[in-house]
C-alpha positions in Angstrom: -31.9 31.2 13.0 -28.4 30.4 14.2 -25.3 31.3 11.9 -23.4 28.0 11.2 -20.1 26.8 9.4 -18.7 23.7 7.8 -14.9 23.0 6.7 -13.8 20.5 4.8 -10.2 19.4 4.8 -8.8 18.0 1.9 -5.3 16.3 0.8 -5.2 19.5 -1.3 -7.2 22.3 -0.1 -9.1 23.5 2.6 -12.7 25.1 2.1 -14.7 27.2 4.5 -18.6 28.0 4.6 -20.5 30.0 6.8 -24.3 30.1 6.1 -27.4 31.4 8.2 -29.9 28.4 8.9 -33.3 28.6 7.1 -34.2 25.3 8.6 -33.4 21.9 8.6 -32.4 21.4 4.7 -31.9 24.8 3.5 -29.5 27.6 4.3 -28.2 31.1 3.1 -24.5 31.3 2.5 -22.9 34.5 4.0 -19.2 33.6 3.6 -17.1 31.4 1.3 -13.1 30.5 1.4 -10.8 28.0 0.4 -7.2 28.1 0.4 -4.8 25.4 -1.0 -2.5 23.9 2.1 -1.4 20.4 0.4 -1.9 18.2 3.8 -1.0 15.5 1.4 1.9 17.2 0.4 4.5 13.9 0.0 2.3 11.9 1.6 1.7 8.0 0.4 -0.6 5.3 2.1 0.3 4.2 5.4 3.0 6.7 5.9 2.4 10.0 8.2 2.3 13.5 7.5 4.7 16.0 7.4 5.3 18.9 10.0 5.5 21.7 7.2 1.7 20.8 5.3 0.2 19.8 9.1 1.3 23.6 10.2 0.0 25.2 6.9 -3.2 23.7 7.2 -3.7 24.5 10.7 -2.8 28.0 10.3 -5.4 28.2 8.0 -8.0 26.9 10.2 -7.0 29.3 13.0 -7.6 32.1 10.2 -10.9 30.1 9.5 -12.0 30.1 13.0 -11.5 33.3 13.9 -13.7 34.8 10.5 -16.3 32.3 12.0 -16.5 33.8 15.2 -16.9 37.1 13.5 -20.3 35.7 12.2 -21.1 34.6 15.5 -20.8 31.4 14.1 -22.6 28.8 17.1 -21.3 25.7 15.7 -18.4 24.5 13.2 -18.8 21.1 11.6 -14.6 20.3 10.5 -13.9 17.0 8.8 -10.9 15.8 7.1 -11.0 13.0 4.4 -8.2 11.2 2.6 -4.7 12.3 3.6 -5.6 12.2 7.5 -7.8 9.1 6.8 -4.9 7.1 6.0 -2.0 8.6 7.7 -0.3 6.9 10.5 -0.1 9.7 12.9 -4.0 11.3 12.0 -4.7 11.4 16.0 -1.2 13.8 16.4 -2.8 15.6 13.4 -6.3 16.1 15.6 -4.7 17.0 18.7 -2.6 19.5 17.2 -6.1 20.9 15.4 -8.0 20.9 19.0 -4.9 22.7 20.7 -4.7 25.5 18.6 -8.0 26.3 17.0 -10.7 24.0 19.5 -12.1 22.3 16.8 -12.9 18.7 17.3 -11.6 17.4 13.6 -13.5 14.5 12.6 -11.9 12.6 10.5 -14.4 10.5 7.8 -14.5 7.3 6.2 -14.6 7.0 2.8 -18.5 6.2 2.7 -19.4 9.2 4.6 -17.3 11.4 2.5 -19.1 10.1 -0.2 -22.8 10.4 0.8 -21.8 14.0 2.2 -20.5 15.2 -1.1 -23.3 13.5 -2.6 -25.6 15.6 -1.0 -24.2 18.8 -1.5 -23.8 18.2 -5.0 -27.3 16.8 -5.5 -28.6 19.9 -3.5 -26.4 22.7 -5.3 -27.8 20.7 -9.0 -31.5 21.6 -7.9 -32.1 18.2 -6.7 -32.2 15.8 -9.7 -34.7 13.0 -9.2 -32.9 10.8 -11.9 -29.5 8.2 -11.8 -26.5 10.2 -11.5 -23.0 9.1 -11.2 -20.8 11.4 -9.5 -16.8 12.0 -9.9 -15.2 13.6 -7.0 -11.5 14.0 -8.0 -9.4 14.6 -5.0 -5.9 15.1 -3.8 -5.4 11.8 -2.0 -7.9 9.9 -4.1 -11.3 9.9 -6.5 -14.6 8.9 -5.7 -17.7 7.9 -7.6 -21.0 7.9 -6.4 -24.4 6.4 -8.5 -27.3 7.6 -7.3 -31.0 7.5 -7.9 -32.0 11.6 -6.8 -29.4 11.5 -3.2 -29.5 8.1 -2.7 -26.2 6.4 -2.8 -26.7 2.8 -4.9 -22.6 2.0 -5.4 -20.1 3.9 -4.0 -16.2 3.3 -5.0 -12.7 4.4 -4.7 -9.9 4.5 -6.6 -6.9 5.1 -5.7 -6.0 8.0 -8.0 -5.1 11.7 -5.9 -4.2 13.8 -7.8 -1.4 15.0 -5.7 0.2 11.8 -6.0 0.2 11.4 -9.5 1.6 14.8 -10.1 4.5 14.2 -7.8 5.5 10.8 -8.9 4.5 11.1 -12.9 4.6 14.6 -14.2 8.2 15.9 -13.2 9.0 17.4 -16.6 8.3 20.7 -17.4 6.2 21.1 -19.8 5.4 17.3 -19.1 6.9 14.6 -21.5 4.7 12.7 -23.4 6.0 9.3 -21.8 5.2 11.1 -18.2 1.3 11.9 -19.5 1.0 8.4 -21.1 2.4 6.5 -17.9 -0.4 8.8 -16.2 -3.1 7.3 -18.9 -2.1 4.3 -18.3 -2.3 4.4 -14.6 -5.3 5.9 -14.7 -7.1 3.7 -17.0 -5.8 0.3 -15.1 -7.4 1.7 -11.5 -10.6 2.8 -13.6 -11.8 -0.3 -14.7 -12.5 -2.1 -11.4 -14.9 0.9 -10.3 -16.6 0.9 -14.2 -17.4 -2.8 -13.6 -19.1 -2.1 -10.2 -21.0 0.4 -11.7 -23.0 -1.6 -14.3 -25.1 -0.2 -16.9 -24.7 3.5 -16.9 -27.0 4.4 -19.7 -29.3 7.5 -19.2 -27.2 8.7 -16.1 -26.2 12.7 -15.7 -22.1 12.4 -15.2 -21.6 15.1 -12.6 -17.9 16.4 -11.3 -17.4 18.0 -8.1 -13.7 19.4 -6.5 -11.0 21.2 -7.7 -10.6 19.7 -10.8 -13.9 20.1 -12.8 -14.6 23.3 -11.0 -11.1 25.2 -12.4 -11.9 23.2 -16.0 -15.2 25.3 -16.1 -13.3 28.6 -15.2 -10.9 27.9 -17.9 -13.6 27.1 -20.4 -15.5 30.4 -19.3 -11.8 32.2 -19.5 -12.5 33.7 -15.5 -10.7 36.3 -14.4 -12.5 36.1 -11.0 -13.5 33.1 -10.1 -17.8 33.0 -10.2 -19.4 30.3 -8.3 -22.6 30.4 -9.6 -21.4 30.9 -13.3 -19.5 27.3 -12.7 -22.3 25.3 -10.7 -23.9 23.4 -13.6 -21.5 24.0 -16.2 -21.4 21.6 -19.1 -17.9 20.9 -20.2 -18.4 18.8 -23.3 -16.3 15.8 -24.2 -13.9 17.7 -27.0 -13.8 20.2 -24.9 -12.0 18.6 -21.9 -9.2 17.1 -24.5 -8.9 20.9 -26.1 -8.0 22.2 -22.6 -6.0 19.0 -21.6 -3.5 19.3 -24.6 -3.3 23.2 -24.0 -2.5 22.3 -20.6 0.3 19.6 -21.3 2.1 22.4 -24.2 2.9 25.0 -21.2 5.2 25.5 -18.9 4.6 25.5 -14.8 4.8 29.4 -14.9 2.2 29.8 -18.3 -0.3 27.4 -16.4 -0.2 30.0 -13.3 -0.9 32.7 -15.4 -3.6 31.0 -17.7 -7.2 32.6 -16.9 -9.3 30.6 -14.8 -6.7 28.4 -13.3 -5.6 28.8 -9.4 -1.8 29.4 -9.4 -1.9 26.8 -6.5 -3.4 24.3 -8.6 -1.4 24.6 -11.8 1.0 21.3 -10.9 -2.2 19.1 -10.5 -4.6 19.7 -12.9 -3.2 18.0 -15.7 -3.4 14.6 -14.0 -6.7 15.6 -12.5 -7.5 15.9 -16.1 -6.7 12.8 -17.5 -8.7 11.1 -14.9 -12.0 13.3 -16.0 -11.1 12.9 -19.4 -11.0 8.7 -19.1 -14.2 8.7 -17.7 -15.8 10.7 -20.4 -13.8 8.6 -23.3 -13.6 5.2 -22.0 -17.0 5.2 -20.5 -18.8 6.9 -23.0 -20.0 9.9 -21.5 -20.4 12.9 -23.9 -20.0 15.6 -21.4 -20.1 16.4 -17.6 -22.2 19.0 -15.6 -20.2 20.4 -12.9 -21.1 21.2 -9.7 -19.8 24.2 -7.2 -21.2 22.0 -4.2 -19.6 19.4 -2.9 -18.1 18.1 0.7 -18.0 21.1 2.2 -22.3 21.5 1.5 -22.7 18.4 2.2 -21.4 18.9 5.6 -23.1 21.9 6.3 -26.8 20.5 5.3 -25.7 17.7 7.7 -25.2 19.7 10.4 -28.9 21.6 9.8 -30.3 18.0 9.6 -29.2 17.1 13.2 -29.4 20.4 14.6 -32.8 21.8 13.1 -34.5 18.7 12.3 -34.2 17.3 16.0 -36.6 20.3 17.2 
């Protein structure tokens, strides 16, 4: 069986899978990357993206591409989601991606993006046949998804990235209380739109995918090397999230880079990123949330088996 890849391309980070096909809904990872480029870096709605986070990010594709083709890899499924979604020069952003790496960059609505993380979370959760409402907190925005098994029933989006939020809100360091309550506050007004779409929400599994519930989970479990498979399914309970969220606020930039579990990279976002799991869990009345390795990046790669092993 052929030897395939998927990136995804995030407002924050970009991740890389290579997996060996086992057939058309099953494969067997061989290599796994990501690498923090901030695409979104300074980037708002409707404006364009800058030269410096456009060149990071396609130097790390170039690197990505050429540890692909050291796995012989036969096809590379690339798609970029929020950041290049809305920006005003995204077709700049793809030819510069095709010129120096050859990739053809899709760039995906906000539907697809959903369904595609849906089922790489679904799949890399053993399949759940129950409702489940997934939280995907990204860079550039965060999306929930309620399901019934991998079915999408409502799909939102809120305009909450955690890139933005850190750059506009949390400019103190450590963070003033009036900075993390404006980010509440925020937070809580762009929530309740998507909670009143969703409806009752009784018996469903709460599930968190992306950076932020992923580096909670390696903080909880205090990770000096980041484990994969200790973090898929991971429950972070309730009290919990707030214990780590107001150890978080108490330290400086430079103590969150060196806290255990927590990507140097990452340690200006996650305290927003936070704040928006931790709003979910208190004002919707979850007690915990399971969280799941799998994501986009899965998703993408079981799509590509789908159309390229289930066509023959």
């Amino acid at each position: 069986m052929p030897n395939l890849a998927s990136i995804d391309i995030g407002t924050n980070t970009v991740r890389l899978l290579i997996a060996e096909a086992l057939g058309s809904t099953a494969y067997r990872p061989l290599y796994m990357e990501q690498e923090i480029t901030r695409l979104g870096a300074g980037f708002h709605k409707g404006e364009i993206l800058d030269q410096g986070p456009m060149e990071r990010t396609v130097r790390t594709l170039e690197r990505f591409c050429r540890i692909a083709m050291d796995f012989q890899v036969q096809e590379i499924y690339a798609a970029a989601t929020s950041a290049a979604r809305e920006a005003k020069n995204k077709e700049e952003f793809r030819a510069l991606v095709q010129e120096r790496t050859g990739l053809e960059l899709n760039v995906i609505s906000g539907d697809e993006e959903a369904r595609l993380s849906l089922l790489g979370v679904h799949a890399s959760l053993g399949r759940p046949s129950g409702r489940l409402l997934l939280v995907d907190v990204g860079g550039g925005s965060t999306e929930f998804i309620l399901a019934r098994g991998s079915s999408p029933e409502v799909i939102r989006s809120a305009p909450l990235g955690v890139v933005e939020l850190a750059e506009a809100y949390v400019l103190s360091d450590p963070p003033e209380a009036r900075e993390l309550e404006a980010v509440a506050r925020i937070v809580r007004e762009r929530l309740s739109e998507v909670r009143h779409a969703l409806g009752n929400l009784e018996g469903v599994l709460l599930a968190g995918t992306a950076g932020t519930p992923t580096t909670l989970a390696a903080i909880d479990l205090k990770m000096m090397v980041y484990d994969p498979l200790k973090v898929n399914g991971h429950v972070l309970k309730r009290e919990r999230v707030q214990e780590i969220l107001s150890h978080l606020q108490s330290l400086t930039l430079e103590e969150r880079k060196r806290l255990p579990g927590l990507e140097p990279g990452r340690a200006d976002i996650i305290i927003p990123g936070t704040i928006i799991l931790l709003e979910v869990l208190e004002g919707w009345g979850f007690p915990q949330i399971t969280v799941s390795e799998g994501g986009l990046r899965e998703g993408l790669l079981l799509d590509l088996l789908a159309r390229r092993c289930g066509s023959k």
